[in-house]
C-alpha positions as CSV (number, residue, x, y, z in Angstrom):
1,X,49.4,-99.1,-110.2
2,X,50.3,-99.9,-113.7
3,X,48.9,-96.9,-116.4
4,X,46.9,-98.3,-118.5
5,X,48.4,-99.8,-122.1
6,X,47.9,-97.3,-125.1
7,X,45.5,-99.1,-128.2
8,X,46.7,-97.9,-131.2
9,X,44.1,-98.7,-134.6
10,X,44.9,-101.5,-137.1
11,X,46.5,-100.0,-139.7
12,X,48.2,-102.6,-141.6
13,X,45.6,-102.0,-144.4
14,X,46.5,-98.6,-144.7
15,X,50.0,-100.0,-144.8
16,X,49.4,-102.9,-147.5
17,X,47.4,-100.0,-150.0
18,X,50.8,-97.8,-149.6
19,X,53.3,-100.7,-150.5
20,X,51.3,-102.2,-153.2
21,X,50.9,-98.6,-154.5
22,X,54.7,-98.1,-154.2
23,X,55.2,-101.4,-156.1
24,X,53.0,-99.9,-159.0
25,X,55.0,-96.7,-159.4
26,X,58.3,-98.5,-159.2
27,X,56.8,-100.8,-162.2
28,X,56.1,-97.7,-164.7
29,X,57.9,-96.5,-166.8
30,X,59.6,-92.8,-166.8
31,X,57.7,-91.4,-168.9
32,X,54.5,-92.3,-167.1
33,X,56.2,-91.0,-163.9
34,X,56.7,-87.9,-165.5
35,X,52.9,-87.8,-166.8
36,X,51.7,-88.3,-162.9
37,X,53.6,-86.0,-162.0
38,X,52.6,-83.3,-164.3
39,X,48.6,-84.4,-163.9
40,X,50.0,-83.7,-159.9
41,X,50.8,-80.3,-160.6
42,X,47.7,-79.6,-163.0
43,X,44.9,-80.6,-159.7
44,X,47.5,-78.6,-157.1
45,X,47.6,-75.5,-159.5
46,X,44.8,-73.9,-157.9
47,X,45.7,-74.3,-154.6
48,X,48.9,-72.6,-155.3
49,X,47.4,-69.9,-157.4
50,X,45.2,-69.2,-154.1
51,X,48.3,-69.3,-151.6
52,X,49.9,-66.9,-153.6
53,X,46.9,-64.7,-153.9
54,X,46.9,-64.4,-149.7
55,X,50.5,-64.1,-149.7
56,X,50.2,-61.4,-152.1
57,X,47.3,-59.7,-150.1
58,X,49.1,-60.5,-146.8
59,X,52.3,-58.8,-147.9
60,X,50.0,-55.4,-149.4
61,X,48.3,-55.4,-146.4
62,X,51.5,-55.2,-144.1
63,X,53.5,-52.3,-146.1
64,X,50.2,-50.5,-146.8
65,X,50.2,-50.3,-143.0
66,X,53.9,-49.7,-142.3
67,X,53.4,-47.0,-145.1
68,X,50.6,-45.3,-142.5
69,X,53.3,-45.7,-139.8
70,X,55.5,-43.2,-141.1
């Protein structure tokens, strides 16, 4: 017996948004790459802030209890 064929989702819409997307940043200019990029970092600024935060915690947490260790 044959297994039966895999049915993947249509995607080619997702596909067609990505391209024409693509075709809009290659049609700016520099400097308006350079502003989405900066308004890119500005939104992922908090995100980053708080991933450093439980690194920080993380790390205090671990020589806090190697310091107990000794």
């Amino acid at each position: 017996m044959k297994p039966p064929e895999t049915i993947y989702p249509d995607i080619s819409d997702i596909l067609k948004a990505k391209a024409e997307r693509r075709r809009d940043i290659a049609r700016r200019s520099f400097g308006e790459k350079i502003a989405m990029m900066e308004g890119l970092r500005e939104r992922v600024a908090p995100f980053k802030r708080l991933r450093e935060q439980r690194l920080a915690a993380k790390r205090a947490a671990q020589e806090s209890s190697s310091d107990s260790d000794k």
